[in-house]
SEGU-626824 format. One record per residue (C-alpha): residue in three letters; y, z, x. Coordinates in steps of 0.05 Angstrom, whole numbers, plus 5000, padded with zeros to 4 digits. Layout:
BEGIN
alaYZX/...
***
This chain:
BEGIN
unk314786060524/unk320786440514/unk325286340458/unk330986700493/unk337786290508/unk341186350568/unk339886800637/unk336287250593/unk330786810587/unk328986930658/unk329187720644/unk321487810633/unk322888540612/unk323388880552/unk331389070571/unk335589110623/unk337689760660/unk343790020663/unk349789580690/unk343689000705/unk347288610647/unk353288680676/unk351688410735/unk347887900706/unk353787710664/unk358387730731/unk353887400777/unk351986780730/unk359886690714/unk361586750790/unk355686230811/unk357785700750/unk364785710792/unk360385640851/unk362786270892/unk358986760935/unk357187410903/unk357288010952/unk352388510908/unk351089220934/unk346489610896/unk342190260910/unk336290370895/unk333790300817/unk339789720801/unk334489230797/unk338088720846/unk332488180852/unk332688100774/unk339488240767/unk341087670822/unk335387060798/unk336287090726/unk343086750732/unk341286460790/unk335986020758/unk339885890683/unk346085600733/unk339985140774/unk336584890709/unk343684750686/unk346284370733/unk340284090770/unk339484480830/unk334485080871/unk333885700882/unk332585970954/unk331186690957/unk330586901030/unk328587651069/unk326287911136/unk322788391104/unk315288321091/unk314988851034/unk321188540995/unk317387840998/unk311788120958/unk316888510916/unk319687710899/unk312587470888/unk311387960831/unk318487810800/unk316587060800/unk310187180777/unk314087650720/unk318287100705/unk313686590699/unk308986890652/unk315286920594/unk318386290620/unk316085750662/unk318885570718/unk315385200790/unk315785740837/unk312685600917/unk312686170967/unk314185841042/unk311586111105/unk312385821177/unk306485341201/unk304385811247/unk301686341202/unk299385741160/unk295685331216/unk287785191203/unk287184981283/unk291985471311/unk296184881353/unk303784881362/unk310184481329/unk309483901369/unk302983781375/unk302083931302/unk307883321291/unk303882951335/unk296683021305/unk300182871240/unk302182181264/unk296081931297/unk292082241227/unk296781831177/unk297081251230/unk288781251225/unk288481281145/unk293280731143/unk288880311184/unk283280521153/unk286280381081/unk288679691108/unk281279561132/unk278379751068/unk283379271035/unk282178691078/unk275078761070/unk275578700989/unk280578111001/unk274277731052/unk269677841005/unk273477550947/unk274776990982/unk267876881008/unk266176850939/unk270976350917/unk268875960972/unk262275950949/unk263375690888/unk267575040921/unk274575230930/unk276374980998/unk282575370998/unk279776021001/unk275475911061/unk281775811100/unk284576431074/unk279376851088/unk278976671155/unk286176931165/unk284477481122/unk277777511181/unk282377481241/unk286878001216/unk281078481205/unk278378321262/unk285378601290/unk284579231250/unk279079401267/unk281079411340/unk286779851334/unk281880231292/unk277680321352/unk283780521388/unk286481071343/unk279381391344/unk279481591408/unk285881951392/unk286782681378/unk286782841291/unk287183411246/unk281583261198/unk284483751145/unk290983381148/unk286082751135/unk283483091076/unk289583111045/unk291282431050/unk283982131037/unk280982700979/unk283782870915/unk289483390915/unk289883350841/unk285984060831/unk289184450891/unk297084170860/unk294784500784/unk292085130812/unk299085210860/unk303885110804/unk299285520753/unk301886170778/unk306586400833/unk301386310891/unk302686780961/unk301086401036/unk294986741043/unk293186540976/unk294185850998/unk291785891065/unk284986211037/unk283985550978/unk285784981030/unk281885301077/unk275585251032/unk278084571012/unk279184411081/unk285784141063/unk291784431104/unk295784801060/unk303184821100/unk303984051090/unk300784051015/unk305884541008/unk311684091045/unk309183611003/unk308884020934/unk315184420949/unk320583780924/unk323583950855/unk321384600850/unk325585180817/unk324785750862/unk322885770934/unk321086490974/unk321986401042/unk323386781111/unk331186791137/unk329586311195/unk329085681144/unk336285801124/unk338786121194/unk336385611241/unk340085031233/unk334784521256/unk329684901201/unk334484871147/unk336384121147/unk328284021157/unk327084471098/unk332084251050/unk329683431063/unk322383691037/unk325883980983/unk328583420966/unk335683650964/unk342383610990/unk345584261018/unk350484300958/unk343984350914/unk342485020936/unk343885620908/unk341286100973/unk339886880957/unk339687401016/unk336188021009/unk336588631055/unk343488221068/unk346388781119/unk341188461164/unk343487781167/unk348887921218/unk343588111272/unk338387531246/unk344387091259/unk346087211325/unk337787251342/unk337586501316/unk343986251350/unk342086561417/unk340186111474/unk335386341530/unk331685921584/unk326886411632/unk325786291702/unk318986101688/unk321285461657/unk325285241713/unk319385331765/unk314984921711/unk321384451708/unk320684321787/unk314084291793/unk314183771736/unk319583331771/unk314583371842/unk309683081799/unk313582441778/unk316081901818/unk320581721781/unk328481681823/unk331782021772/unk327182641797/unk330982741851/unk337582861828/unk334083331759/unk330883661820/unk337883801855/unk341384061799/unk335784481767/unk332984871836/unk340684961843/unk340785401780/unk333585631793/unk336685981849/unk342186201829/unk338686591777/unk334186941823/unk340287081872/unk344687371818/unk338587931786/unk336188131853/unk344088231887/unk345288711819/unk338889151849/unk340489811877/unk337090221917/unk330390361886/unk332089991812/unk327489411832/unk321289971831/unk324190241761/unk324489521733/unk319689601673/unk315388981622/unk320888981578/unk327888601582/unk332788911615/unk340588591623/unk344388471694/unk351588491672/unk354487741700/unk360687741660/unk368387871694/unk374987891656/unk377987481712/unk374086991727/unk367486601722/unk361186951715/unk356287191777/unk351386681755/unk355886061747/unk359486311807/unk353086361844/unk350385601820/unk357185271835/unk356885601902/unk348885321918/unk349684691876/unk351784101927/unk350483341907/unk354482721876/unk356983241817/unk352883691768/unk354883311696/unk351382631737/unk345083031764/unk344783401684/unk344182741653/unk338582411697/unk335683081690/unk336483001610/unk333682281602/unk328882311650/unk326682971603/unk326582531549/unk322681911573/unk317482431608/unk317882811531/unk315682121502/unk310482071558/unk306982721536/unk306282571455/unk303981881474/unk298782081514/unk296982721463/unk296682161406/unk291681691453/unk287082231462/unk288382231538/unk290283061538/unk286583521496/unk293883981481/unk301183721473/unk305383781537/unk312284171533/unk317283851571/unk320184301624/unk325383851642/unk328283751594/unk328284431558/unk331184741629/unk337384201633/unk338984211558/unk339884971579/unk344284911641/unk348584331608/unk349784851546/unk350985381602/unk355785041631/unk360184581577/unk358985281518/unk358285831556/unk366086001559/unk366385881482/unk369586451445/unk364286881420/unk359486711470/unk356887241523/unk353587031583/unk348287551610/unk341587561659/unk335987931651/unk330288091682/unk322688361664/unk316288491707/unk309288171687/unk304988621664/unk299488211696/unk303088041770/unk307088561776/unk312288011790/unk318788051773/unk322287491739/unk328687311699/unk332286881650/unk338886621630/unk341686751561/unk348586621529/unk348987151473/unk352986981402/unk357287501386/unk360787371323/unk355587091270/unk359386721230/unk358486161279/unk351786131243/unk353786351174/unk359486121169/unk357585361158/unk351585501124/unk355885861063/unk360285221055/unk354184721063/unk350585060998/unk352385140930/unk353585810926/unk350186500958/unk348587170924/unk348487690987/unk344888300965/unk343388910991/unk343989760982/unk348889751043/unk353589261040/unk360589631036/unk365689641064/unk367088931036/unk371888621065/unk367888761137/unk362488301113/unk366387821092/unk369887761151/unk363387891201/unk359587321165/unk365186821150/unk365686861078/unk371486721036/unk374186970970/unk366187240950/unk366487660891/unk363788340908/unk360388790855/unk357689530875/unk352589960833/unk350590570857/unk344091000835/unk341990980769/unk337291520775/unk339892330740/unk344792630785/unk341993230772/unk334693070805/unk338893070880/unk343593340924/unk345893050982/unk349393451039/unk353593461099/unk350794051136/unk356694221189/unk352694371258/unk355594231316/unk357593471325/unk352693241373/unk356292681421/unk351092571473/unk354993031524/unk353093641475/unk346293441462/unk343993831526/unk346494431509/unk340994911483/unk345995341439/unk346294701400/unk339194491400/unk337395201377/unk342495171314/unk340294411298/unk332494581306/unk334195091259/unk337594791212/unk331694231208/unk326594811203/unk330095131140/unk329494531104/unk322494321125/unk320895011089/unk325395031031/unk321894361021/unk315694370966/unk313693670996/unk314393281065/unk320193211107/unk322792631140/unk327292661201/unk331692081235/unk334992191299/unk339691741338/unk334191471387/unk325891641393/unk327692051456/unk331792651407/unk326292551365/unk321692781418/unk325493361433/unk325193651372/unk318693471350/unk316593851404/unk321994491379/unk318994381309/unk311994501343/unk312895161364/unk315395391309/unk311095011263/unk308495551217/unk302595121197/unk306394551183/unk304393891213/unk308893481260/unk308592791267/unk312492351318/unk314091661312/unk313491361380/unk316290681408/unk310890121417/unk305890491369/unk303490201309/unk307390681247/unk303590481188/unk296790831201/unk301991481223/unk306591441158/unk299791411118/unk296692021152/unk303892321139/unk303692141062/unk296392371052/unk300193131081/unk302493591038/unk308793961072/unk309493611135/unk315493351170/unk316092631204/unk320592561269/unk322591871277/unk329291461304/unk333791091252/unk333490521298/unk325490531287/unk322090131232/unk321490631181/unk329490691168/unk328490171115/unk324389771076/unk319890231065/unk319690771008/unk316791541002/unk315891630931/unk314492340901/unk312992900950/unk311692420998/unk317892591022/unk322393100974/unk327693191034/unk331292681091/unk334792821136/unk338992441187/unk341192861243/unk346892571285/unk350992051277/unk345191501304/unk349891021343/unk346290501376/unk345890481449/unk352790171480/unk351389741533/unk355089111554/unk352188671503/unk354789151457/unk361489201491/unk363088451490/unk360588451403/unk365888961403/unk371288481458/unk369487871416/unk369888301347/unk377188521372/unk379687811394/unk377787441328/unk380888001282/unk387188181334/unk385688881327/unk384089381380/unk380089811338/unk376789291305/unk371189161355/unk369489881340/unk368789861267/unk365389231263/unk360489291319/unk358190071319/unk360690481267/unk359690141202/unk352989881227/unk350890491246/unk353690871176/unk349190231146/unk343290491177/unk343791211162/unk345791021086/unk337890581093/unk335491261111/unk337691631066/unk335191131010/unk328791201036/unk327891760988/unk330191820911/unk326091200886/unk324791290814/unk327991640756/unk322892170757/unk324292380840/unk327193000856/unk329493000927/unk335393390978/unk338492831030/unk342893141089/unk347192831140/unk346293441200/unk351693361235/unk359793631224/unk362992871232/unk359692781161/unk363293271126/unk370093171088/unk374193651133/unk372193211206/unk378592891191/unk382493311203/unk378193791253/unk375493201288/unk380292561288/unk377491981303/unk370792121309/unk370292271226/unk364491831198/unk366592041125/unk370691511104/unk365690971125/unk362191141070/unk363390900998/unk367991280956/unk361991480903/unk357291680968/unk362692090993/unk363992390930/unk356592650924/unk357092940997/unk357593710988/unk359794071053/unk355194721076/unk354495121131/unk348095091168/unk346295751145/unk346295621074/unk343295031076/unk336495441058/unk338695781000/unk341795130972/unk335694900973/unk331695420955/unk336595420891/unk336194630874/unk327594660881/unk326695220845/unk331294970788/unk328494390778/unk320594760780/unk319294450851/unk314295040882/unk309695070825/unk308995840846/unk312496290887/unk318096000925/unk317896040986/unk322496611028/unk329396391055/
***
């Protein structure tokens, strides 16, 4: 047990590093005012330490939990060892929360897990109030024996009751149960409970001991998880609304008794919108109609009316955008159908209002929305009697609690109405959905950060400020901004001026000769691997296959869409020398680290702007009209996003004290004089003021002597260098 006062007593380390007591010292003052912290740190700053040390000295003082929350798989295990760190010097309860379905023993969905769950507990009940009864008869049989005349009357109540019991019992038998729920309400839990809160246990962990147990682990942990200290978890149980107030009740605490943590917090923006979007596919609405032909029911008729109406329309709308030949091209992923107009309506609500006949759409929505609800009912009643082996989905009602949202929230500010459309990789068919898109986040956010105590938002990429404040809804956070801690002298990082390549140049072999040659001068200046981000996986193609022919020996690997890039990155670690071709949009941008010669050099060629299509274009509309700027749907939307994600890149090498590394931005918008050579298309000032003052301008021809210099100072080759 630590005898430390204070935060520090949750610092299991020896010290701190550099500036991590300062931040400390800043966060824990800003949280005991209950503010949001805004904490940008590279690399080496120690942020999860730096952000839970106060974080739990303000909960233990004033009676409240931590929630520290990612989307990235890596970073939870990261928070697992810093727990476990913690722990061991001073304890705390720590629980680590996954989602029930990567913690289900029978593999079965939300609502028939919710309904299993009732008919279990509803069978132990009965089975505890059997037992009871049966003790009570047996008393009383006894008494009787021995002359008392009142307790023969009682015990045939006590007879006729369990005689009821018994027949419910009977009843409930025949209905569906999860025995290892039943475990855990009919064994001892005493063992698994001292084993979770002995150490700072991971899912699989748990999964693996209930499993042997045959316990179910997700609801001993629901029901282990109130009072606890710290809790790990994934964004969604603090992004989706309907999680969050589920999650906080087992818990066992109020919003305002939550201090929440983000990591990877530039992320949150596009996790927001992901869990605020609404989609219904035209799957559902067939299944809705088919549903409604099945029930006699006279609401049917009029859920019917409205629902084929929209069904329709749907189709109508996707196949009238086709043009000639785009139906063929139509591939198994989702692709948008513009709807939207500046004028008027959208092509889809235009195109239902137009088909849509009957006593009035709001009256056919809410037969079509009860009856959902009374055939919903229908479903888990007849899953909990045991008369269907799986849990029905309403159709119904999930298709007209879409169309009434369509229709009464889909002109909402911030809210972009879109179709798209797919093909089945197993019919060939092509079908579509309906989906109104959020925009602006801090719908989402914005509520959640006054609902909670107070939130830390942490991340290496959180600048500009005053961008995420606005974007996320946050007001008057204290920001705080570290960069590396790591010697100066062990990097360089450089804005190599080759020709700025907008995607009307990019065709042009003058410039794909000098940029294939810049990236080949520093693949062998390089006493190490390479690693290569382009602005999509097609550029990285291209010059993978430039790279190739003039590989020298060198291996070239390609990350690919749809291809699994772990078993890749490995082969490309295990190399000595190679170089890596990948996109910055890809899943090796971030959250994922080359240590050592694993990869010495990066290099992000491009400025990697995502591509702008109409979803885009209304962020950027709805961007513009909440901040009454014309260039603010810009900023917001593409360009500091994108600099984000090449600042991730660049990060993804320089990881310890002891790396020695060259990072290069290939591309002349990156360098200090695009300002004035290049207007508006500069990138430079998106970039902190420290970043930009480490960015050294070079021509592309010196690049290799640069870094032929910078290796061979600091004893890269081991031998002779090689030849620029």
């Amino acid at each position: 047990m630590s005898e430390t006062s204070g935060y520090m007593r949750f610092f299991p380390y020896d010290q701190p590093y550099e500036n991590q007591r300062e931040a400390m010292d800043r966060i824990y003052n800003t949280l005991v005012r209950g503010q949001d912290v805004l904490f940008e740190g590279a690399c080496g700053t120690g942020k999860t330490l730096s952000s839970l040390a106060p974080a739990l000295e303000v909960a233990r003082e004033q009676d409240k939990t931590v929630v520290i929350t990612t989307d990235v798989h890596q970073q939870m295990r990261q928070f697992v060892a810093e727990a476990r760190a913690i722990t061991a010097e001073e304890s705390i309860r720590a629980i680590v929360f996954k989602g029930k379905s990567s913690m289900c023993h029978i593999d079965v969905g939300y609502e028939e897990c919710q309904a299993l769950r009732d008919n279990t507990r509803a069978v132990v009940d009965a089975e505890r109030d059997r037992d009871q009864l049966e003790r009570r008869q047996r008393e009383l049989l006894a008494e009787s024996q021995e002359g008392d005349g009142g307790a023969a009357d009682a015990r045939s109540a006590v007879m006729d009751e369990l005689e009821s019991i018994e027949e419910r019992l009977g009843d409930l038998e025949e209905q569906n149960v999860c025995e290892y729920y039943r475990n855990n309400l009919t064994e001892d839990t005493d063992d698994f409970f001292a084993w979770l809160y002995d150490d700072v246990r991971t899912p699989e962990e748990i999964f693996e001991r209930a499993e042997r147990s045959e316990f179910c682990g997700y609801e001993l942990l629901k029901e282990g998880i109130e009072g606890v200290d710290l809790v790990v978890c994934n964004y969604h149980h603090l992004l989706d609304s309907t999680i969050r107030e589920q999650f906080f009740r087992w818990l066992g605490r109020d919003p305002e008794d939550v201090i929440a943590v983000f990591d990877e917090a530039h992320n949150v923006e596009d996790a927001a919108r992901e869990h605020a979007t609404r989609t219904c596919s035209e799957r559902t609405f067939e299944s809705a109609l088919d549903e409604l032909t099945d029930t006699s029911d006279p609401r049917s008729e009029d859920a019917a009316n409205v629902l084929s109406a929209f069904h329709r329309a749907v189709v109508e709308t996707y196949e009238a955008s086709f043009g000639f030949g785009q139906r063929e091209r139509i591939g198994e992923g989702w692709e948008d159908v513009p709807i939207a107009n500046e004028d008027r309506k959208d092509d889809l609500t235009l195109e239902f209002l137009q088909r849509y006949s009957g006593r009035g759409i709001d009256a056919d929505l809410e037969a079509a929305i009860t009856l959902g609800q009374d055939l919903d009912e229908e479903y888990e009643e007849a899953y909990r009697e045991g008369e269907t082996a799986t849990r029905t989905e309403c159709q119904t009602l999930q298709a007209a609690a879409f169309v009434s949202a369509w229709m009464n929230e889909g002109s909402k500010e911030g809210l972009y109405p879109v179709v798209s459309v797919t093909r089945d990789a197993g019919t060939d068919e092509i079908y579509g959905r309906a989906e109104l898109y959020t925009c602006l986040p801090r719908q989402v956010t914005g509520q959640l950060f006054e609902e909670v105590a107070a939130t830390i938002l942490m991340s290496a990429t959180l600048q500009p400020f005053d961008v995420t404040e606005d974007v996320l809804g946050l007001e008057e956070a204290v920001t705080m901004a570290y960069g590396l801690q790591f010697p100066p002298e062990n990097r360089r990082t450089y804005a190599v001026e080759t020709p700025p390549l907008f995607s009307s140049d990019r065709d042009d072999p003058a410039v794909q000769e000098e940029v294939t040659g810049t990236i080949h001068d520093a693949v062998r200046m390089t006493p190490g691997n390479t690693l290569v981000f382009f602005p999509n996986y097609g550029e990285a193609s291209r010059y993978a296959e430039r790279l190739e022919r003039r590989a020298d020996g060198v291996t070239v690997y390609l990350d690919e869409p749809g291809t699994p890039a772990e078993e890749m990155r490995q082969e490309f670690v295990d190399d000595d020398g190679a170089v890596l071709c990948t996109s910055l949009w890809g899943t090796l941008a971030e959250g994922v680290s080359f240590d050592g010669d694993a990869a010495r050099t990066v290099l992000v060629v491009g400025v990697p702007y995502p591509h702008l299509d109409d979803r885009a274009e209304a962020v950027q509309e709805a961007y513009d009209a909440a901040f009454e700027g014309t260039e603010t749907g810009w900023r917001y939307a593409v360009e500091i996003p994108t600099v984000r994600k090449t600042r991730q890149a660049l990060g993804r090498v320089i990881r310890s004290p002891e790396d020695v590394g060259v990072r290069a931005l290939v591309d002349a918008r990156y360098s200090r004089d695009a300002k004035s050579n290049l207007g508006k298309y500069s990138v430079n000032g998106s970039f902190p003021h420290e970043e930009r003052e480490e960015l050294l301008d070079i021509d592309p021809t010196k690049l290799k002597f640069a870094m032929l210099n910078f290796y061979a100072d600091h004893d890269g080759y081991g031998g002779e260098p090689p030849s620029p």
